[in-house]
C-alpha positions as CSV (number, residue, x, y, z in Angstrom):
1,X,12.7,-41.3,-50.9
2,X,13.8,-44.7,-50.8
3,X,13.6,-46.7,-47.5
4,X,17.0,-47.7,-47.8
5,X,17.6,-43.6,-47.7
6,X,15.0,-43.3,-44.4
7,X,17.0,-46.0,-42.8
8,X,19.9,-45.0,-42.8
9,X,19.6,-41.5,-42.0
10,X,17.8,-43.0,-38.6
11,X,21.6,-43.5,-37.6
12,X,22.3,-39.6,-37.8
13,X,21.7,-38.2,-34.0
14,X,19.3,-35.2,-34.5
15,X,17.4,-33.0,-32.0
16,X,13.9,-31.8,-32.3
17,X,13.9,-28.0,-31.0
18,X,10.2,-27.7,-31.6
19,X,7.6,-30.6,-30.0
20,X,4.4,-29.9,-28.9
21,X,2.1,-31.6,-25.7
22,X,-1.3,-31.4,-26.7
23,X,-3.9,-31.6,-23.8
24,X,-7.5,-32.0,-25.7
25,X,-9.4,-31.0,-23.2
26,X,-8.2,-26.9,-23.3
27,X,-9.2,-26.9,-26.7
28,X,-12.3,-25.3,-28.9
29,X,-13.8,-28.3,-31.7
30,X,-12.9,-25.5,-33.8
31,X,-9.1,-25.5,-32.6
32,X,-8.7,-29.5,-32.6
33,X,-10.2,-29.7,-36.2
34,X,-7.5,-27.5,-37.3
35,X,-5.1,-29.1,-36.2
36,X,-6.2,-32.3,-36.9
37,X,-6.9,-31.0,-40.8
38,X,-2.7,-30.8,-41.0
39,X,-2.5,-34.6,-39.8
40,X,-5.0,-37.1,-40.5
41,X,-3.7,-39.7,-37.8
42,X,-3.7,-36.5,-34.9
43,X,-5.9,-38.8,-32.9
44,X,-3.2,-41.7,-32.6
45,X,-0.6,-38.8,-32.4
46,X,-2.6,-37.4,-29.1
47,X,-2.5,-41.3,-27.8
48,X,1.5,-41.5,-28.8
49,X,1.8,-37.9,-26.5
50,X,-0.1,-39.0,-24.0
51,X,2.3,-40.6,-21.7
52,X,6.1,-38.7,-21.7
53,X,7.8,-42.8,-21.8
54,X,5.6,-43.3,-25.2
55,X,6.2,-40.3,-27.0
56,X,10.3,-40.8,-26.1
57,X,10.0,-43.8,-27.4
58,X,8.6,-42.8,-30.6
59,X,10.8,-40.1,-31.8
60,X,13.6,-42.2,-30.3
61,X,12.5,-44.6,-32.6
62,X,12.1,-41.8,-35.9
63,X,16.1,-41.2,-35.2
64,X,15.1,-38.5,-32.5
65,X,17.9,-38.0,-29.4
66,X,15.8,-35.0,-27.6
67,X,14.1,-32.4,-28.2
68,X,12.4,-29.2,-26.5
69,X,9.3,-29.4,-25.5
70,X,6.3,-26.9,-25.6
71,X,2.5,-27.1,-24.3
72,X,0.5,-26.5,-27.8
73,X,-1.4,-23.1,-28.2
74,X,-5.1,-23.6,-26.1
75,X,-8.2,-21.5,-26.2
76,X,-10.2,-22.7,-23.1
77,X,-7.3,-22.7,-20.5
78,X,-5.0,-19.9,-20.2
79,X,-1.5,-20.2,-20.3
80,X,-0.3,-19.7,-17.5
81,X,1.2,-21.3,-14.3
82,X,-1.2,-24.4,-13.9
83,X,-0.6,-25.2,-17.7
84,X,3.4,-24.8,-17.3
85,X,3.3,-26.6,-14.2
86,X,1.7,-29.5,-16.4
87,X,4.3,-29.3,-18.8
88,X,6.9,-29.6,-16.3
89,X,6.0,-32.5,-15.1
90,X,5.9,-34.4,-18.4
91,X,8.8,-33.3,-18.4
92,X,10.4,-34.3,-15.7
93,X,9.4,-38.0,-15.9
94,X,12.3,-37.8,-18.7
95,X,14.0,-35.2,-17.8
96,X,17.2,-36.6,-20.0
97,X,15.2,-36.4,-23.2
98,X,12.8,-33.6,-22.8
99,X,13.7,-29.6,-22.1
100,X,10.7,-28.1,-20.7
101,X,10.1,-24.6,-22.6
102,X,7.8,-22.5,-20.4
103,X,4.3,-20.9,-22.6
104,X,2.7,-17.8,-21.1
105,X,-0.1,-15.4,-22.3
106,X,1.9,-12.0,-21.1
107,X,-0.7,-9.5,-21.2
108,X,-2.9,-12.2,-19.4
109,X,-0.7,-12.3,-16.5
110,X,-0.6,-9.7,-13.5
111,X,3.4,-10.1,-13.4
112,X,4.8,-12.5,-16.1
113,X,8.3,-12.0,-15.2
114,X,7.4,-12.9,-11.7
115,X,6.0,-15.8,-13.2
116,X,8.8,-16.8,-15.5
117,X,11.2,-16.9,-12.7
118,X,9.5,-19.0,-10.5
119,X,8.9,-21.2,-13.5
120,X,12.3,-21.1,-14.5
121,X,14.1,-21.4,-10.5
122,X,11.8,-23.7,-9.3
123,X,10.2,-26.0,-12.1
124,X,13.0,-26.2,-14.4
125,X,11.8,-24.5,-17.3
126,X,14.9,-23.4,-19.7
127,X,13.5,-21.3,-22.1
128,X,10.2,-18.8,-22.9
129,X,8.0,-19.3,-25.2
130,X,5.3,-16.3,-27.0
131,X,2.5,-16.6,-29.3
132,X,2.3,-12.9,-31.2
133,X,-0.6,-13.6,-33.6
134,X,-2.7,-14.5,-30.4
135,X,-3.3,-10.6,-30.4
136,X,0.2,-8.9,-29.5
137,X,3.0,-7.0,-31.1
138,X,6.5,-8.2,-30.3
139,X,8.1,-5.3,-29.9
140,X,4.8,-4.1,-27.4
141,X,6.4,-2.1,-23.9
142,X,4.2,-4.1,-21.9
143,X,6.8,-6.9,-23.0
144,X,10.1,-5.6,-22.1
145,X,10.1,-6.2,-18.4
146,X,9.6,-10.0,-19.8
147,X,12.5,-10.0,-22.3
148,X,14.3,-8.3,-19.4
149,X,13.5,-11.3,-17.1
150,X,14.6,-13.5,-19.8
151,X,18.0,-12.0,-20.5
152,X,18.3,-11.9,-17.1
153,X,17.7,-15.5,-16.1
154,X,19.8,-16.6,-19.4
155,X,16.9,-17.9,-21.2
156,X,16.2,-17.9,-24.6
157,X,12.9,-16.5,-25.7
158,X,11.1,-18.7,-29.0
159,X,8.6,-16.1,-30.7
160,X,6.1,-17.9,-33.2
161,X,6.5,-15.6,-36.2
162,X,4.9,-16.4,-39.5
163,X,1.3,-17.4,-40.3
164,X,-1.0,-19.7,-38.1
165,X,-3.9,-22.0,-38.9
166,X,-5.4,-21.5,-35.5
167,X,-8.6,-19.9,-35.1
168,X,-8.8,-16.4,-34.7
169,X,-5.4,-14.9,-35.1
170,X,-4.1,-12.6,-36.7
171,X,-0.8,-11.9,-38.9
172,X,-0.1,-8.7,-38.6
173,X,1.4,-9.5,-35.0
174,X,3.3,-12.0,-36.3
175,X,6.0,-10.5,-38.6
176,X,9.5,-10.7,-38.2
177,X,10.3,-6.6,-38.5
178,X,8.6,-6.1,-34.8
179,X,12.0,-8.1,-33.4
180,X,14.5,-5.5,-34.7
181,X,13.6,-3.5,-31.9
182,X,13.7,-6.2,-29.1
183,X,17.0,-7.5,-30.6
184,X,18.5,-4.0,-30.3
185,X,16.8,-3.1,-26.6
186,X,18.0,-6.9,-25.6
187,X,21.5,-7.0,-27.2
188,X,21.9,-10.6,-24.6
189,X,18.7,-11.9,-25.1
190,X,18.3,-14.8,-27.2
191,X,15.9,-14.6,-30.2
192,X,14.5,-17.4,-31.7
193,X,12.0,-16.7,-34.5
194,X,9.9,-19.8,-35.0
195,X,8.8,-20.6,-38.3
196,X,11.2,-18.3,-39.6
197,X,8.4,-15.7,-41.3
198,X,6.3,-18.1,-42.8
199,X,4.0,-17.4,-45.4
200,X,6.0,-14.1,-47.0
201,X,7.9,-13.2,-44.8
202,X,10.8,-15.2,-45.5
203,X,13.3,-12.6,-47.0
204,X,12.9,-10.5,-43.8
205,X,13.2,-13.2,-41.4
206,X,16.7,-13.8,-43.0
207,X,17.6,-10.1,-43.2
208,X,17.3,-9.4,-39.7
209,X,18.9,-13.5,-38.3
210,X,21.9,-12.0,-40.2
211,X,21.7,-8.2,-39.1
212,X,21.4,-9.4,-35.2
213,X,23.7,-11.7,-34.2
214,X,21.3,-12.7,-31.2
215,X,18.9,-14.0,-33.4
216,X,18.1,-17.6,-34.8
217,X,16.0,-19.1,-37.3
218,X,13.7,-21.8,-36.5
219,X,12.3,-23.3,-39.4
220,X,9.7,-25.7,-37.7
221,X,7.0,-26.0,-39.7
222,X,8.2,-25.5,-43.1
223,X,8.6,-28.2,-45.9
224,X,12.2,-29.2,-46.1
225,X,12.2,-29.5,-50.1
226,X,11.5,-26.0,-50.1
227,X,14.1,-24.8,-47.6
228,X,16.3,-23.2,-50.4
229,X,13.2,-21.7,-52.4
230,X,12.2,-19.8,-49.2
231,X,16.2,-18.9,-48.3
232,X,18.5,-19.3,-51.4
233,X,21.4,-18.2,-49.2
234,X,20.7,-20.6,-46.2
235,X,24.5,-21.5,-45.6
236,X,25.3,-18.7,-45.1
237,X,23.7,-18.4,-42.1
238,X,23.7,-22.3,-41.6
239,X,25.1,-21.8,-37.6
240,X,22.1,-19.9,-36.7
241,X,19.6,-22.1,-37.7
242,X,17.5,-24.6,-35.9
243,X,15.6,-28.0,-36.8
244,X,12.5,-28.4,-35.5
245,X,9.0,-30.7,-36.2
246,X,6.2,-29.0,-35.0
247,X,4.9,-32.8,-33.9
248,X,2.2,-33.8,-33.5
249,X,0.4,-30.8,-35.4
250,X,3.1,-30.9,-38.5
251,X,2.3,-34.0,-41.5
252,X,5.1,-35.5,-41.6
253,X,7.0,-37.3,-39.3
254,X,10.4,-35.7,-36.8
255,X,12.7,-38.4,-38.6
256,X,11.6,-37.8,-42.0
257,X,11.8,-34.1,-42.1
258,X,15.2,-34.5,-41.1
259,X,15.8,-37.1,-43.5
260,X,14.6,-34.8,-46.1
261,X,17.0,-31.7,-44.6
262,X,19.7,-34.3,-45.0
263,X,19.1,-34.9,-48.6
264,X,19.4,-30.9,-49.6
265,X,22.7,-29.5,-51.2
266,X,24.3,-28.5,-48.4
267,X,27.4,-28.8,-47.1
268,X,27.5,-32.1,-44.9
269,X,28.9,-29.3,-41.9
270,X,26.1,-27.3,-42.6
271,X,23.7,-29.8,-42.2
272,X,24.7,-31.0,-38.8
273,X,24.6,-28.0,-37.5
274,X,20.7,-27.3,-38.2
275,X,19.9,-30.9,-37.5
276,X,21.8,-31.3,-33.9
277,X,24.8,-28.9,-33.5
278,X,23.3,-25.1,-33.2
279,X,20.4,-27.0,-30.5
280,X,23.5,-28.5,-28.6
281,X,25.4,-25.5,-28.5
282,X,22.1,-23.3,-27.5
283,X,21.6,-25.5,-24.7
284,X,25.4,-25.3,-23.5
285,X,24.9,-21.5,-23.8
286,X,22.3,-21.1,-21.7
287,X,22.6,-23.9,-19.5
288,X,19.4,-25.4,-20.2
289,X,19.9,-29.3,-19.8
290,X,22.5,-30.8,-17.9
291,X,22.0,-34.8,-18.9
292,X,21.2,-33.9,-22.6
293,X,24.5,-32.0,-23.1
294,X,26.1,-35.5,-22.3
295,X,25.1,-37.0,-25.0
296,X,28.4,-38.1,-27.2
């Protein structure tokens, strides 16, 4: 891609609906060399994250105009409240840029739904985050009070489905089929699959975004250029689709995946919708920013 390309796309607002805050020191060597064997600069990346003002700065900077944001997957600290109570303060020291999305280790938790409320009345939180292939099926019981919580608080609920890199988990959690049921139990909850079925679950994925209405793909983490060889019929479902980076874990930068989204045959309407429109209207849905929905 030509620079000339890369700069002017920086002029196209887009927002990230997958960023990661990645504390160091709740991780396993074994967890920070995988993630720094997907990005070879992760150590300036972790500098760049450190303080909320730098890392705005940066992806403002990379044609960025917010994003959510979601404390990274950690083996040596739960998730729980002290870890979302982190997040929300990062947050908050830019709280027009950043949405905090709360991360919680359900079957860790006494009462996760009493959790998530607190997080979500008191802290600001806007949306729930869940990590299947940490050792849980997404359709388990033990879940539905959660989901029920969720629909209830007018939250939407981001489920990482697809393969992980991580140490120690497993797939088999993490396929997209276990969602039908929660999408049928929770006809008002919100579904966001993250990663969208990566590795071969792809077709699924698709087959059940356009079965459920209540359902959106998020296709963080995926190459761009191979968006249409993973979902031939992506317009079709182009208004249900989110852009998201994966930063700091994914290789390439927030501004040039999206530069690369913009350069795919699709429809120009199509493609503002997964870059900044479907995140925009998510947010107005569920009330989850008030000085991002301002932006013109």
């Amino acid at each position: 891609m030509s620079g000339k390309t890369e700069r002017s796309y920086c002029r196209v607002q887009v927002f990230d609906s997958h960023v990661h805050i990645v504390v160091p020191e709740w991780l396993s060597p074994q967890a920070v060399a995988s993630m720094s064997s997907l990005a070879p600069d992760f150590a300036r990346r972790l500098e760049i994250q450190a303080e909320p003002a730098r890392l705005r700065a940066f992806l403002e900077a990379d044609g960025i105009e917010g994003a959510f944001i979601i404390m990274s997957w950690h083996d040596l600290r739960p998730a729980g409240r002290d870890t979302n109570l982190y997040l929300a303060e990062y947050c908050r020291r830019e709280a027009d840029f950043f949405v905090p999305i709360a991360y919680l280790e359900p079957l860790t938790i006494p009462d996760p739904a009493e959790l998530l409320e607190d997080l979500v009345v008191n802290y600001g939180m806007r949306g729930l985050k869940l990590h299947p292939p940490s050792g849980f099926y997404p359709n388990d019981s033990r879940l539905y009070p959660l989901y029920a919580k969720a629909a209830e608080l007018n939250i939407p609920v981001f489920l990482h489905i697809g393969s992980s890199t991580l140490p120690g988990m497993r797939l088999k959690y993490a396929r997209p089929i276990y969602l039908d049921d929660v999408a049928v139990d929770f006809p008002d909850l919100t579904i966001i699959m993250i990663h969208a079925g990566r590795g071969y679950d792809y077709e699924a994925a698709f087959c059940l975004a356009r079965l459920h209405p209540n359902m959106i793909l998020d296709i963080t983490g995926l190459p761009p250029n191979r968006l249409l060889q993973y979902f031939p019929e992506l317009e079709r479902l182009a208004e249900r689709v989110l852009f998201g980076s994966d930063w700091p874990t994914f290789p390439a930068t927030p501004g040039s995946n999206a530069a690369a989204i913009r350069n795919l045959p699709l429809a120009e309407s199509s493609i503002t919708m997964i870059l900044r429109e479907n995140a925009r209207r998510l947010m107005a849905r569920h009330n989850m920013s008030g000085s991002l929905l301002n932006f013109s």
